[in-house]
Structure formats: structure tokens, C-alpha cells
C-alpha positions, 0 to 999 in steps of 0.5 A: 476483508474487502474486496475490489468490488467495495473499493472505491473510485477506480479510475480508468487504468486502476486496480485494487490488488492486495498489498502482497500482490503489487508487483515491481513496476506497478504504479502505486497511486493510493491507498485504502482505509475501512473507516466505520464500514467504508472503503475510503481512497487515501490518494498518494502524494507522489505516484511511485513505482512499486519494487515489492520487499520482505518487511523488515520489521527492525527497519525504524524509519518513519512508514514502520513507526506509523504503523499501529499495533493492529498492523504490526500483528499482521504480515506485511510487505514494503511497497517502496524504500528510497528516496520519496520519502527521505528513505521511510518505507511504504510498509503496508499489511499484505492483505491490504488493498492498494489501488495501482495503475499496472504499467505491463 
């Protein structure tokens, strides 16, 4: 697992939380993948207020068919279900890191 030290380019006002530690009103800005050993930024189109859910793994929209079988074997949380993204869901695994700029 990686940790914020290993995480990438935090910006002023960035954080790394694990995906189950995103709390409601966290502003979501990016993603983290590990690629051969990197911790590599996938910055979010469109920064979006966090409102943390249960999966719903019978969900079928497009964030819960993008997921691989390595996710799907893991716990995860949805981030976001709404309107951004014509009602696909930010399906993240909960031990994932995500970068958040904390607005409290």
C-alpha cells in the first residue's frame, strides 16, 4: 500500500486520505495509480464535492464497469453519484489514495 509521503504532487491545500477516509464536502481533485512502482497523479476533469456512500456493487453504471477484477476483489466506497458524470459513480477501492483539498 502507498502512503502520502509517496504520493505525488500535492499542491498547497492537498491531501492524500485513503478513498474510505474522504469525508462529505472534501473536495476531490485526483486520483492516484501505482504503475511499475510509481505513484502517479490522474488529476480529475471536474473538482467535485465528495458525499461518501456504500458501494453498490449491482450499480452497472459506467465508474462500476470500469473497474477491473483487481478492484472488484477489494472493499470500495463510492465518492460521488450524480450528475458530473451522467450518473456513473466515482467507485474507488477504500484503501485507494485520493488527493482532496479539505474545505472545514
Amino acid at each position: 500500500m502507498i502512503g502520502p509521503a509517496t504520493c505525488p504532487d500535492l499542491r498547497p491545500g492537498e491531501t492524500a486520505k485513503r478513498a474510505d477516509e474522504v469525508r462529505k464536502g472534501d473536495l476531490v481533485v485526483a486520483s492516484t495509480i501505482e504503475l511499475n512502482g510509481h505513484t502517479l497523479r490522474l488529476e480529475h476533469s471536474s473538482v467535485y464535492a465528495a458525499d461518501p456512500q456504500p458501494d453498490n456493487p449491482g450499480c452497472g453504471c459506467f465508474g462500476h464497469q470500469a473497474l477491473d477484477d483487481e478492484d472488484r476483489a477489494r472493499p470500495c466506497v463510492v465518492l460521488y453519484a450524480g450528475p458530473l458524470w451522467d450518473w456513473s459513480c466515482d467507485v474507488v477501492p477504500a484503501d485507494a489514495l485520493v488527493i482532496v483539498r479539505v474545505t472545514r
